[in-house]
C-alpha atoms as a printed R data frame, in Angstrom:
   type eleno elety resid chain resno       x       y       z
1  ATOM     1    CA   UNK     A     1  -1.607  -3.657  -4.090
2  ATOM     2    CA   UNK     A     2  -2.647  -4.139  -7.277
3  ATOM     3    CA   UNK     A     3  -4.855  -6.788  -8.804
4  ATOM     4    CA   UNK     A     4  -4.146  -7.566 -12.723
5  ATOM     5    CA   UNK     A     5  -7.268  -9.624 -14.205
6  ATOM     6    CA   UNK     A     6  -7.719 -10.530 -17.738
7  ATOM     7    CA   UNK     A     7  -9.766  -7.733 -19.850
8  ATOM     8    CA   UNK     A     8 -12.922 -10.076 -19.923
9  ATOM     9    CA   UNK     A     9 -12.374 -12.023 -16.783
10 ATOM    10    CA   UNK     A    10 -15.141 -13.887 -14.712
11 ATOM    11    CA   UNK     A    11 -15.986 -13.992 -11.319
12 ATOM    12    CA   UNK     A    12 -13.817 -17.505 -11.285
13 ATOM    13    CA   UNK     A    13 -10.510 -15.044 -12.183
14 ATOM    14    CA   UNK     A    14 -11.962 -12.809  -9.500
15 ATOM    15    CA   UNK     A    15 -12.331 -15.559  -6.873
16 ATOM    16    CA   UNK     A    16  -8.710 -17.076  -7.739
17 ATOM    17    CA   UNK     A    17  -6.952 -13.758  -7.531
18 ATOM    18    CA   UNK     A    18  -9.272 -13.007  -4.044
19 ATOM    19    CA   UNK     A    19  -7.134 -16.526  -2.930
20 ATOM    20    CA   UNK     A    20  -4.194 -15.965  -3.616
21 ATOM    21    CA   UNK     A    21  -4.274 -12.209  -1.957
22 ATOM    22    CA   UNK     A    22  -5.915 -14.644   1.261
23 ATOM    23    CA   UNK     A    23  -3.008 -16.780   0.877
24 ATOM    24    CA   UNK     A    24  -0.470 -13.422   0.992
25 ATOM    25    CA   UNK     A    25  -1.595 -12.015   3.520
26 ATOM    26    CA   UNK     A    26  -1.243 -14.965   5.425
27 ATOM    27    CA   UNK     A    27   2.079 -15.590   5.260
28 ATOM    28    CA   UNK     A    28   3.922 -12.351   4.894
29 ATOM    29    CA   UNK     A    29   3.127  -8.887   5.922
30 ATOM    30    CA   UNK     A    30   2.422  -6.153   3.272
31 ATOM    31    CA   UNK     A    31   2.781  -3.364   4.840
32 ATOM    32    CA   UNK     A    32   5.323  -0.962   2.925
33 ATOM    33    CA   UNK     A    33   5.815  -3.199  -0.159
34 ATOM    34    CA   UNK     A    34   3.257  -3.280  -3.757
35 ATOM    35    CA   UNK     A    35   2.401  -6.477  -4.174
36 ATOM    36    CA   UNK     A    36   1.295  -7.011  -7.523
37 ATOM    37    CA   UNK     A    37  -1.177 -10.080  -8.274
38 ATOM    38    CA   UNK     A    38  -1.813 -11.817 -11.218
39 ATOM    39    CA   UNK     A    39  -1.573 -15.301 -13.339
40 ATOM    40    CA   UNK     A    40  -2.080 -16.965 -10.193
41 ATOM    41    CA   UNK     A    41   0.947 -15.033  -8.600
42 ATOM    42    CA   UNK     A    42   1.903 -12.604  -6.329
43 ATOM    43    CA   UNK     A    43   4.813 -10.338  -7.618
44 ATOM    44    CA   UNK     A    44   6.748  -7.925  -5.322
45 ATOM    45    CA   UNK     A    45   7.600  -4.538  -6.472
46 ATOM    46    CA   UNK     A    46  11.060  -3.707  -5.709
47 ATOM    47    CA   UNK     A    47  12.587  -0.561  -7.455
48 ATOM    48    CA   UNK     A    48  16.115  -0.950  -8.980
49 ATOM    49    CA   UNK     A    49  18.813   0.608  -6.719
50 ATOM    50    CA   UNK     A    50  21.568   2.249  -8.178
51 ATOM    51    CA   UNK     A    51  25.034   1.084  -7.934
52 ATOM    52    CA   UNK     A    52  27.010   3.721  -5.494
């Protein structure tokens, strides 16, 4: 997981992006996946899969 704030954030940006991990965790299960988190958002890593 990885937690993107703004270069000169403030314990506000901290608290909101705290939140929203709260919120993730809640309703969907991490394990396995790199969640990315920022902008009020949680992004899911997916690698691109080549056509076969």
């Amino acid at each position: 997981m990885i937690i993107r704030l703004p270069s000169r954030y403030t314990f506000a940006d901290w608290q909101q992006a705290i939140e929203i991990l709260k919120q993730g965790l809640e309703s969907a299960e991490v394990t396995g996946k790199l969640w990315i988190i920022q902008s009020g958002s949680i992004q899911e890593y997916r690698p691109i899969e080549p056509d076969l």
